[in-house]
Each structure stands twice: as structure tokens, then as C-alpha cells.
C-alpha positions as CSV (number, residue, x, y, z in Angstrom):
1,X,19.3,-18.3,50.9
2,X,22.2,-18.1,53.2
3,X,21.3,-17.3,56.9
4,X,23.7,-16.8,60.2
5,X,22.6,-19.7,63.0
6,X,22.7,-18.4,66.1
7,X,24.2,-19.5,69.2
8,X,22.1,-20.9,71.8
9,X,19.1,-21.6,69.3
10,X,16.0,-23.6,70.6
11,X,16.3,-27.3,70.2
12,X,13.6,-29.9,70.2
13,X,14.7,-33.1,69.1
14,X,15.2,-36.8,70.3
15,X,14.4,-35.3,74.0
16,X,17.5,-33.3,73.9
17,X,16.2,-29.8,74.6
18,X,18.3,-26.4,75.6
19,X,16.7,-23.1,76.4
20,X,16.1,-20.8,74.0
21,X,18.6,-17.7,74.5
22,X,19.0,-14.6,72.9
23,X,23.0,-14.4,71.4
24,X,25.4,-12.8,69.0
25,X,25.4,-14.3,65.6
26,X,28.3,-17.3,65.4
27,X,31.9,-16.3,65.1
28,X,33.6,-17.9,62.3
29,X,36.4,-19.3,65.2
30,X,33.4,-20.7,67.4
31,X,32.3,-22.1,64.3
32,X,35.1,-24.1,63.3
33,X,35.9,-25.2,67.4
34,X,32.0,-26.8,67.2
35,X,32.9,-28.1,63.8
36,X,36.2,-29.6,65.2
37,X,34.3,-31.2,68.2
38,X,31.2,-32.5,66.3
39,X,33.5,-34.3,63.9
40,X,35.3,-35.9,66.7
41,X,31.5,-36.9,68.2
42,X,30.5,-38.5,65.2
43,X,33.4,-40.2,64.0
44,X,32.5,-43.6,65.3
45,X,29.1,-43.4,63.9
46,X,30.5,-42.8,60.4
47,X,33.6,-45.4,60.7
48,X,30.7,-48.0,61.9
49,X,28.2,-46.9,59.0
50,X,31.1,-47.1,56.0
51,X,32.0,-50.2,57.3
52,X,28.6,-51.4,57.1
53,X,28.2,-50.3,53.8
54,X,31.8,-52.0,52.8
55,X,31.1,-55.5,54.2
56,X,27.9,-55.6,53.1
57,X,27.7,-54.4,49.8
58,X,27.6,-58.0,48.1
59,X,24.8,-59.9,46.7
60,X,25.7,-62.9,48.5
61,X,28.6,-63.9,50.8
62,X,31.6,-64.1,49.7
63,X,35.0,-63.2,51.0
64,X,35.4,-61.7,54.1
65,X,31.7,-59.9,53.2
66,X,28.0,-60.6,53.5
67,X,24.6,-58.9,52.7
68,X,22.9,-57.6,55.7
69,X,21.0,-60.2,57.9
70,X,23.4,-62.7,57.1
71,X,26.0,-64.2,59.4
72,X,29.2,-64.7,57.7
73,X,31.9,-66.8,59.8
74,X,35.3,-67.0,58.6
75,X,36.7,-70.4,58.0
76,X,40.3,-69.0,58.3
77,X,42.1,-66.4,59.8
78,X,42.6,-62.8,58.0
79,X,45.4,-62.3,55.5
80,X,47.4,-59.4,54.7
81,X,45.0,-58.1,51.9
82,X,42.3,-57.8,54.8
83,X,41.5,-54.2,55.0
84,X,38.2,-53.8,56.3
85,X,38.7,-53.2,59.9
86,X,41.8,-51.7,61.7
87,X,43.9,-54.1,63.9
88,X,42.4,-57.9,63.1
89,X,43.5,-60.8,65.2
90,X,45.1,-64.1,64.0
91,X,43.8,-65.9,66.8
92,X,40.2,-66.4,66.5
93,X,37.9,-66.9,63.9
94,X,35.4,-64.1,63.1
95,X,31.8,-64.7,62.5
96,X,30.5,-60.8,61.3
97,X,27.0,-59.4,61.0
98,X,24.7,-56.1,61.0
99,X,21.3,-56.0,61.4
100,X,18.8,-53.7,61.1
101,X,16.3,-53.4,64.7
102,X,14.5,-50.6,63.4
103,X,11.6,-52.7,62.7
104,X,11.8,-55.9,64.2
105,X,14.4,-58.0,66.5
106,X,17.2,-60.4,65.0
107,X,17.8,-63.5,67.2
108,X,21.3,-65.2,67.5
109,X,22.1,-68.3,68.6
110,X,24.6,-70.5,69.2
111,X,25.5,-74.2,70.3
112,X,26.9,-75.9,73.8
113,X,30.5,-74.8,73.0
114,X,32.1,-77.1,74.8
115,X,36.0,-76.0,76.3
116,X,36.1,-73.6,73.2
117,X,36.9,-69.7,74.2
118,X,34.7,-67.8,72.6
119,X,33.4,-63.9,72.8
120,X,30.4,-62.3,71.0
121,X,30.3,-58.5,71.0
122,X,27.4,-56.9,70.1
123,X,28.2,-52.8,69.2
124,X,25.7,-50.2,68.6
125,X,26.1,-47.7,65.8
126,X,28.5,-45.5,68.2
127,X,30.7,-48.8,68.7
128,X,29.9,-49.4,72.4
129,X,29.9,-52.8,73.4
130,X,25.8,-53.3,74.3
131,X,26.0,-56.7,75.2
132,X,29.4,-59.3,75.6
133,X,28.1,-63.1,76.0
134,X,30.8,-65.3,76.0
135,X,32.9,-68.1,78.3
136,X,33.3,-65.4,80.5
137,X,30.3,-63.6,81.3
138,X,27.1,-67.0,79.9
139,X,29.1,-69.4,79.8
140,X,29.5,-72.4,77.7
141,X,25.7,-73.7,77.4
142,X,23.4,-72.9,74.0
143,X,22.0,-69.9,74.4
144,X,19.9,-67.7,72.3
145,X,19.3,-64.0,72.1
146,X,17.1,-61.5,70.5
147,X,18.7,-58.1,70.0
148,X,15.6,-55.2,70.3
149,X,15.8,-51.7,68.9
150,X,14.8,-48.0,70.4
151,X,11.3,-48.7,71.7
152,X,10.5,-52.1,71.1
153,X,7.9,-53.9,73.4
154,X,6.8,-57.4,72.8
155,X,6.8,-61.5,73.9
156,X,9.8,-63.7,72.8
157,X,9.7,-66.7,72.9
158,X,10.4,-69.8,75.8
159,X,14.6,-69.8,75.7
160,X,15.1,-66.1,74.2
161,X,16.5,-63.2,76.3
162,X,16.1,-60.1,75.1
163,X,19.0,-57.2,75.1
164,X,18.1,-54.1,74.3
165,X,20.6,-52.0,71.8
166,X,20.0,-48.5,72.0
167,X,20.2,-48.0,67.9
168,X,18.7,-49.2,64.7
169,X,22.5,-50.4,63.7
170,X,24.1,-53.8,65.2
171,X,27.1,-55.1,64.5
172,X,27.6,-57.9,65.7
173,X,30.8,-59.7,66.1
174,X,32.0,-63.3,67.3
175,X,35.5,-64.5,67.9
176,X,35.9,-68.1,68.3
177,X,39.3,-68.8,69.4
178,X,41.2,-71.5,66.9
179,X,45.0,-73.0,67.5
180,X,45.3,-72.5,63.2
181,X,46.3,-76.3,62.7
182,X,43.9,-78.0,60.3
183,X,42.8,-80.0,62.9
184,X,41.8,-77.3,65.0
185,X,39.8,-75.1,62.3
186,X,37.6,-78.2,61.1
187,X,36.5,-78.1,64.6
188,X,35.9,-74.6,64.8
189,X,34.3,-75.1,61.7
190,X,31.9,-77.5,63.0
191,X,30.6,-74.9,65.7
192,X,30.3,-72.0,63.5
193,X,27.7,-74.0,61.6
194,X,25.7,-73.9,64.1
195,X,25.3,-70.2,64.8
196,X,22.6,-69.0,63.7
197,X,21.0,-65.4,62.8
198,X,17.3,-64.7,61.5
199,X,14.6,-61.9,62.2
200,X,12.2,-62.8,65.0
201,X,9.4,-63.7,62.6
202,X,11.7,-66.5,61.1
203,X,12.6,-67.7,64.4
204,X,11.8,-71.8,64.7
205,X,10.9,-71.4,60.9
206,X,13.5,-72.3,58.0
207,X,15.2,-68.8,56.8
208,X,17.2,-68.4,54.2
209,X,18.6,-64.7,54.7
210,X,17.7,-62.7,51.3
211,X,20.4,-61.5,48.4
212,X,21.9,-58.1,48.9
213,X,22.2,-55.2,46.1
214,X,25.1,-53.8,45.4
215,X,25.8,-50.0,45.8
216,X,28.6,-48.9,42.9
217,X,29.0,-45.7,44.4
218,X,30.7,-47.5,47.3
219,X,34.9,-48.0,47.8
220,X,35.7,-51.6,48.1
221,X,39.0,-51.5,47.2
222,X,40.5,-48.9,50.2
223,X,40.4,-49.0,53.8
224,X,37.4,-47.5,55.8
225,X,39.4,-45.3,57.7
226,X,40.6,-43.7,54.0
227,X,37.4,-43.8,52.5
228,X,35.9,-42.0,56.3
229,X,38.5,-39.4,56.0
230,X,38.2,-38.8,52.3
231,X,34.9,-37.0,53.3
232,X,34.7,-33.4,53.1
233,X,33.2,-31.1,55.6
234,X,29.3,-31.4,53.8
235,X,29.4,-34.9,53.3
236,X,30.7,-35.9,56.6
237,X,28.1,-33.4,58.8
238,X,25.4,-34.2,56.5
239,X,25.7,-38.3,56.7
240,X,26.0,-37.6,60.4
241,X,23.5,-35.9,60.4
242,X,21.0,-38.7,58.5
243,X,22.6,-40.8,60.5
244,X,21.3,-40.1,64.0
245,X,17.9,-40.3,63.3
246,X,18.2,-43.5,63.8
247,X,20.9,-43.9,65.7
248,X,19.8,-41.4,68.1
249,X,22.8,-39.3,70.6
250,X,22.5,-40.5,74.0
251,X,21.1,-38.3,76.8
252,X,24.2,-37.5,78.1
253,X,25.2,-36.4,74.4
254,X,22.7,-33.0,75.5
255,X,25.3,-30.7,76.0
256,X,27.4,-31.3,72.2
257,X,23.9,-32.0,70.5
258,X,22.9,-28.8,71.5
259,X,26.5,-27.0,70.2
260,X,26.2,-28.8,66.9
261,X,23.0,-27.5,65.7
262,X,24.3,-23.8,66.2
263,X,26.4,-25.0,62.8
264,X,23.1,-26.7,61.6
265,X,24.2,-30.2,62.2
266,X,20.7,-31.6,63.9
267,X,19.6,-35.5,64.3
268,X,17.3,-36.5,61.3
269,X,17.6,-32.7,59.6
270,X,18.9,-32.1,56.1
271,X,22.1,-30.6,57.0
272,X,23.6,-27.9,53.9
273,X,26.9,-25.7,54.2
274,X,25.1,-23.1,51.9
275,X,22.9,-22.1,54.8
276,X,25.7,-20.8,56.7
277,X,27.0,-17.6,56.6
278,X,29.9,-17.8,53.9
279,X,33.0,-16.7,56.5
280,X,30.9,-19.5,58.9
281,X,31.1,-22.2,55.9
282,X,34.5,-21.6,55.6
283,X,35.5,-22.4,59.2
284,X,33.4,-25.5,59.4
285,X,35.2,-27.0,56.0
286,X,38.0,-26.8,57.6
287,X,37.4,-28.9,60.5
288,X,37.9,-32.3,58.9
289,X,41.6,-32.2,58.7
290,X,42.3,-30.4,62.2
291,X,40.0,-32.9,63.9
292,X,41.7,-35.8,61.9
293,X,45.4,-34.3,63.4
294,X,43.8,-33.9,67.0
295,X,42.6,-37.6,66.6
296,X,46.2,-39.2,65.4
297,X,47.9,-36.8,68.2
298,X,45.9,-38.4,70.8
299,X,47.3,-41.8,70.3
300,X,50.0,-41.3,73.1
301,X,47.2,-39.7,75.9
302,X,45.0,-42.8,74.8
303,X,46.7,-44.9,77.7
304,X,49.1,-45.4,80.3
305,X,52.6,-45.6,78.8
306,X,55.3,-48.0,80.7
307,X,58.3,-49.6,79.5
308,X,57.6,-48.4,76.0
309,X,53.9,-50.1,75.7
310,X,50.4,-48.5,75.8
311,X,47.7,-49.3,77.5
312,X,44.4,-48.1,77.1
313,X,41.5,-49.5,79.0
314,X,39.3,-46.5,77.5
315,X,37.6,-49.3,75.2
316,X,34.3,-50.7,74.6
317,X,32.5,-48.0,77.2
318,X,33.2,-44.6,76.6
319,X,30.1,-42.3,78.2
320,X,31.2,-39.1,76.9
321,X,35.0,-39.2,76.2
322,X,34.4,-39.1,72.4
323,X,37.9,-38.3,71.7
324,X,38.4,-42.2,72.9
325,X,35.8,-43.2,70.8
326,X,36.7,-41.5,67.8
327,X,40.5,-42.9,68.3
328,X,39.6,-46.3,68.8
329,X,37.3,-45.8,65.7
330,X,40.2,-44.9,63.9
331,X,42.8,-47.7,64.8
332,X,41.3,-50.0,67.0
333,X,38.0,-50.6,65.4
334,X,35.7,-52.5,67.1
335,X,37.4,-53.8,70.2
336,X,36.2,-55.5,73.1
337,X,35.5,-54.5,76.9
338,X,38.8,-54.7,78.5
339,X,37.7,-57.3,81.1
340,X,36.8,-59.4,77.6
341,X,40.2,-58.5,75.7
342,X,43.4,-56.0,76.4
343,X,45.4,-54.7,73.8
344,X,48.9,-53.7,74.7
345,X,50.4,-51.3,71.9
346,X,54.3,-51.0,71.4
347,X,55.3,-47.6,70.9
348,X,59.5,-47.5,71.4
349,X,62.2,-49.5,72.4
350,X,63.8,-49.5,75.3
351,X,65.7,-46.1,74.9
352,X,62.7,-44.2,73.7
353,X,63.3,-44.8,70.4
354,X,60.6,-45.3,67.2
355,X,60.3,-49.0,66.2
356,X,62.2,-49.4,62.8
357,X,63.1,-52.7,61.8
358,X,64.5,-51.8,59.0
359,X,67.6,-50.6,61.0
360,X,67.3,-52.4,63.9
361,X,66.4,-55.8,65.3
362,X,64.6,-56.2,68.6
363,X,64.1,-58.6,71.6
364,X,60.8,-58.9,73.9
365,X,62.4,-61.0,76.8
366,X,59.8,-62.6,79.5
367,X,62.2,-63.8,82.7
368,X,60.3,-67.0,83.1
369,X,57.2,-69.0,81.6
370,X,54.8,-67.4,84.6
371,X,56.3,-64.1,83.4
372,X,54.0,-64.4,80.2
373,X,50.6,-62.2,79.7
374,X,48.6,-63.2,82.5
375,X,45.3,-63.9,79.9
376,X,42.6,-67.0,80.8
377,X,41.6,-67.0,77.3
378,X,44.7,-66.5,75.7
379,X,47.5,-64.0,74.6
380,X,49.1,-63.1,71.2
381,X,51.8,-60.7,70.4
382,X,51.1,-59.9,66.8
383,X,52.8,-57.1,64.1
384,X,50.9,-54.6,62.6
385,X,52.3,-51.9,59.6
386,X,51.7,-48.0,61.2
387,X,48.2,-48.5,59.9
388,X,47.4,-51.2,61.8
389,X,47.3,-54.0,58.9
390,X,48.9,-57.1,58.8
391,X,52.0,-57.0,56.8
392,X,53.0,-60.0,53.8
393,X,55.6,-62.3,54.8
394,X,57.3,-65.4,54.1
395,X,55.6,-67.8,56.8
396,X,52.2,-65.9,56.2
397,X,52.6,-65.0,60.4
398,X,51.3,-62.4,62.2
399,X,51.5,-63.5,65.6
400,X,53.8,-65.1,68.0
401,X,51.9,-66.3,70.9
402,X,51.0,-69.0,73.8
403,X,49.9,-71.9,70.5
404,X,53.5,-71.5,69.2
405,X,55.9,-74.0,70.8
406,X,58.1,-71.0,71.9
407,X,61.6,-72.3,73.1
408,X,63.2,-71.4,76.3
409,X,66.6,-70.2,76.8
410,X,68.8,-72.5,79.3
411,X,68.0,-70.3,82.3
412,X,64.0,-70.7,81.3
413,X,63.9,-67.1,79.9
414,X,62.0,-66.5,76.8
415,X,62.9,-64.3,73.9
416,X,60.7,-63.2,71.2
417,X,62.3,-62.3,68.2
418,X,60.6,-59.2,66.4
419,X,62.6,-58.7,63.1
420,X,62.8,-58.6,59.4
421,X,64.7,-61.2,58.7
422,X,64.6,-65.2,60.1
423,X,67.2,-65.5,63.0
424,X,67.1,-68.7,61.6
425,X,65.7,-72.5,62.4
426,X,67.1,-72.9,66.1
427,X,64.7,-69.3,67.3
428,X,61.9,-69.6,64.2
429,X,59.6,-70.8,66.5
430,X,59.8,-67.4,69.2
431,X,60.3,-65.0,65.4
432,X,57.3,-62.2,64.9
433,X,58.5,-61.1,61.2
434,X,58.7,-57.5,61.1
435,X,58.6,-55.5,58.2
436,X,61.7,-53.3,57.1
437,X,59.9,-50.2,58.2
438,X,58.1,-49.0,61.0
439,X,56.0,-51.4,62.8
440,X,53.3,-51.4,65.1
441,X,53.0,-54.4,68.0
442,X,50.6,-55.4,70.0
443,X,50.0,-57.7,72.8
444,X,46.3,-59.1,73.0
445,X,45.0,-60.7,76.4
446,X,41.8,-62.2,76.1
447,X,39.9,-62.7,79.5
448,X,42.8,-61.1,81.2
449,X,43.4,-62.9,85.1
450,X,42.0,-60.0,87.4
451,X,44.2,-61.1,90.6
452,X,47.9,-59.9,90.8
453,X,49.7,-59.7,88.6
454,X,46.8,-58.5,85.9
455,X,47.2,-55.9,83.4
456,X,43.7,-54.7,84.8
457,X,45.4,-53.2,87.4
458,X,48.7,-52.1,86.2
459,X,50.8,-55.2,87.9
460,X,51.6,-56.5,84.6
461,X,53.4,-54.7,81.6
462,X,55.1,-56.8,79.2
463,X,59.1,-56.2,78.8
464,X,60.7,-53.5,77.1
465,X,61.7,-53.7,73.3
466,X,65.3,-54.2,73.3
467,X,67.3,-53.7,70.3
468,X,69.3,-57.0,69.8
């Protein structure tokens, strides 16, 4: 039987309570503005959950994917077929995970890493960044950690510190960095062996992590953002819905946990468009696709925009900015705390005009050597497509960056080169290949320098995009 929800109706759930108030039945327009809203709100918990189910759904590792509980580390860096997250690097090698808290910890580990930058990130099932050990918050030493769910209380043991992740979902992600000579990656190689990933009941025990199933229902061949936004209204709010039971909204989440459930979207509840009011059911299918546009229209208030390039330091903590979340979710997917990494996106050259290199090639110029991204880590300019994927090309390069021997013009100026075709063997070295299309950059500074000039606080910008 269809019913109208009413606005302001009681709510008991999760410790999210509003009062119970006497109202008009819902408005098909208020409908489809809370509809529009509470897709934005969960869109990072759906983005992190289909990627979960993409990476993991394989009976044993292989590829770029891994059954849950097991840590798969990448032995080189991604290709141009990689489609699973938005935005990859070609500068470190990934060691990926999720784990399930909800009934007991998982305990990571890893060796003395010698000089090696490295970052772990480990994201809840919104994509916040819970907890960031790395060579710039812990240090270098061995160090173990057990990650706890929601309400956990117990003794670890002598050596493990516990961090506490707010969901039953972690995703855990390491990034070790790796110069991409062969050299280089058996090193890298040699580390990664050693970082380890078990239940707290296997810990000091052998462990072999246990086979996976495979789920046929499940998209493996297109892009979680395509497969996220190929979700109608039902599916979407009723996932979301499953979802949060164990993932549970934050407390400062009160106010648009309380709006959703006026539309029948509550944590842990069944949620079904045939209890709506028919005109209301309407409005609320609609939302998907004018909550998708608000999301891609947001790109350009996502950051500060300067000499053509955007910066957004809205990543990795987001409190209740969800539009931020959601974005980053979209395109960005999952990125680190800006004092960990900074991505600078390239939006137009340097006359306002859309990146096209299939018209038009282009010149990043730094004045000197100290003129390049302030980064202790390091710093990469690499090319993404306008989905933010690598794109094929004859030298199988995606980046230009501080590893390259980049050449210096005769007045110690360097130019990058950002175009589709080789300027040939004299500039190779400085040459980003662009497609012949539109293209995305993006500047990466990992463990940016925080004193002047830093792109922390706006001293540094890289160049403008000049058409050459």
C-alpha cells in the first residue's frame, strides 16, 4: 500500500533523533530537493561500496584485484586499461585492501622502510582519511596497526596500536613511491613482501587469507563511476540505505539523516519507492540525474582557480561539505589529506581557453630548477583523458616529473612539453604525450614543503598552459 511520509516524522535511529512535529504531507518539489541532497550525501558511500565489490570480486588475486582480507600490492605501475579508480598515479606502487571490522580487527604491518617515501591511507566507507601513517606523520621504523570497528573494546597485543575507523568498511591503501627503472621496482618489490594484513586472531600465527566468490551480477568490465551512476533512483536509495547500517552517518550527519527519511530513506530500513505517494515517487526518480549534473557543475567551485589550475584542499576531511565528498568520489577517488598529497588540476590555457590538443600544442614553463613544485616526497605532472584515465601512447607515459632527466633550456628555464605528437629526441625527455582531444593534467605533490613558497598556502601555483 502506498502511503504519503510526512515531513518532520519521528526518528530513532543510530542516536540521530528529531522531534516529532505535526506537518503537511511532502510536496512532490520538497520531495525531489531531499532526493537531490540525499544522493549527493551518499554518493561516496556507494562509489566506495561498488568499488569494493569490483576489486574484490575474484576468487584469488589476480590483476589489479583481490578477495577481501587480502593485500594485493602492485608490482608495477597502472596502465591505460586500469579503470577501477578515477585519477591513478604513475609514481608509486599501490598495495590495495578492504576489510571487514564488523566483527573483529585486521592488523597491518609493515617493515623498517629505510629512505623509501611511502603513505598508507586508511578510508572509511564515506572516504575520509581515518588514519595516514607514513614518512611523514610515523616515520620510517616497522610499525604495526590494528584497525577497530564501531564499538570494539579489547587488549592487542605488545607492538600494536589501535586506530579506531568509525565503519564496518576499510579500505585501505598504500603508495610506495618507485623511480619505474627495473632496478628500482625489484626494490620496491622487496618491501611490499613484507607488508602484511591478517585478522587479529591470526596475528603471530601463519594466515593464509581465504578464496573469494565471485558475484556475476557484478560489472567488471566498466568504470565504477559508470556502473554508480547507472543506478536508478530505487536501487541507489535502497543500497544506501542497507548500507548505513553498518556504516553508520556521523552525528553531525543529524540534520540530512533526519530530511532523508521524510522520503523513506532510513539507516538499516528496507527502503521501496512504492511506499511513496505516486506524484512523490515521481520526484524522487528523478533526482539521480540532476544530482549527477550539480556534481560535474561543481568541478570549477571545488578549488581555488589561478593561472588556469585548480586547487582544491577540500580532500581527505570533509565534516559536512558532502558536495566535496561526492565530487572527489566522482573524479578524484580516494585521495590523500592535502598535507600527505596535493593535486593541482589544469583547467585552460593561458587565455581561458579548454585544453585541446588536438588543435593546439602547449608549454608548462618553470623559470628556474627551484621554481619546480615545492613537494618533499615528490611531484609529477601527469595526463589524464576528461574522465580521468590514463590515455594509450607510444612510450606507455603518463607522467613527466622530478625522476625524468628533464633538460634545461640555456637560461636554466624548463619547459614541459604537453602534446600529441613527439617534439622529437632533443625535448622527449620534458614531453607529457597528450591525446588529440581534450585532456585533463594534473600536478601531484606528495608531502608538499609547508614554508614559503608551498601550495599549502597559496605561494605556489604552477605556470600557466601556454599554447606553443
Amino acid at each position: 500500500m502506498r502511503h504519503t511520509i510526512l515531513c518532520g516524522t519521528f526518528i530513532a535511529l543510530a542516536g540521530l533523533v528529531s522531534k516529532p512535529l505535526i506537518a503537511e504531507p511532502l510536496k512532490p518539489a520538497e520531495a525531489r530537493e531531499i532526493a537531490i541532497d540525499a544522493y549527493v550525501y551518499g554518493y561516496s558511500l556507494i562509489s566506495v561500496e561498488m568499488t569494493r565489490k569490483v576489486m574484490t570480486n575474484v576468487e584469488k588475486p589476480e590483476g589489479n584485484r583481490a578477495p577481501m582480507g587480502h593485500l594485493l600490492s602492485k608490482r608495477q605501475y597502472p596502465d591505460a586499461s586500469f579503470r577501477d579508480v578515477t585519477a591513478p598515479n604513475a609514481d608509486t606502487l599501490y598495495s590495495n585492501a578492504f576489510v571487514d571490522v564488523s566483527k573483529e580487527p585486521w592488523v597491518v604491518s609493515w617493515p623498517d622502510m629505510g629512505e623509501r617515501y611511502y603513505v598508507w591511507e586508511f578510508y572509511d566507507a564515506w572516504v575520509p582519511v581515518v588514519f595516514d601513517p607514513g614518512s611523514r606523520t610515523t616515520g620510517q621504523k616497522a610499525q604495526a596497526y590494528a584497525i577497530t570497528g564501531p564499538g570494539w573494546k579489547g587488549k592487542l597485543p605488545d607492538g600494536v596500536q589501535e586506530r579506531k575507523c568509525p565503519t564496518s568498511t576499510v579500505w585501505i591503501l598504500a603508495r610506495t613511491y618507485c623511480t619505474g627503472t627495473p632496478e628500482d621496482y625489484k626494490a620496491v618489490w622487496a618491501l611490499q613482501d613484507q607488508y602484511k594484513l591478517c585478522p587479529l586472531s591470526a596475528w603471530g600465527k601463519p594466515y593464509t587469507a581465504p578464496a573469494g566468490k565471485v558475484d556475476p551480477s557484478v560489472n567488471m568490465t566498466r568504470s565504477v563511476r559508470d556502473s554508480v551512476n547507472a543506478l536508478d533512483a530505487a536501487e541507489y536509495f535502497a543500497w544506501m540505505a542497507e548500507l548505513m547500517k553498518n556504516n553508520p552517518p556521523a552525528k553531525e550527519d543529524a540534520p540530512i539523516v533526519a530530511r532523508m527519511a521524510n522520503i523513506g530513506i532510513v539507516p538499516g530500513r528496507d527502503f521501496d519507492l512504492a511506499n511513496l505517494d505516486p506524484e512523490v515517487a515521481k520526484a524522487v526518480q528523478d533526482a539521480p540525474k540532476v544530482a549527477w549534473e550539480k556534481i560535474v557543475a561543481y568541478t570549477k567551485q571545488s578549488g581555488k582557480i589561478k593561472n588556469g589550475w585548480l586547487l582544491n584542499l577540500k580532500v581527505g576531511h570533509y565534516g559536512t561539505d558532502y558536495m566535496a565528498r561526492a565530487w572527489l568520489s566522482a573524479f578524484g577517488i580516494p585521495a590523500n589529506a592535502p598535507k600527505d598529497a596535493v593535486y593541482v588540476v589544469g583547467m585552460t590555457d593561458a587565455d581561458g581557453k579548454p585544453l585541446d590538443a588536438a588543435r593546439q600544442n602547449y608549454i608548462v614553463r618553470f623559470k628556474s630548477e627551484k621554481d619546480l613544485p615545492p613537494a618533499r616526497g615528490f611531484w609529477s605532472l601527469t595526463m589524464y583523458d576528461t574522465g580521468y584515465f590514463f590515455i594509450p601512447n607510444t612510450l606507455n607515459r603518463y607522467t613527466v616529473s622530478q625522476r625524468d632527466k628533464l633538460k634545461k633550456n640555456a637560461d636554466g628555464s624548463i619547459d614541459l612539453y604537453i602534446q600529441k605528437d613527439n617534439p622529437g629526441p632533443e625535448k622527449e625527455s620534458n614531453w607529457l604525450p597528450a591525446p588529440a582531444a581534450g585532456f585533463i593534467p594534473m600536478f601531484r605533490l606528495y608531502w608538499p614543503k609547508e614554508e614559503s613558497p608551498s601550495v599549502l598556502d597559496g605561494s605556489w601555483w604552477p605556470p600557466v598552459i601556454e599554447r606553443n
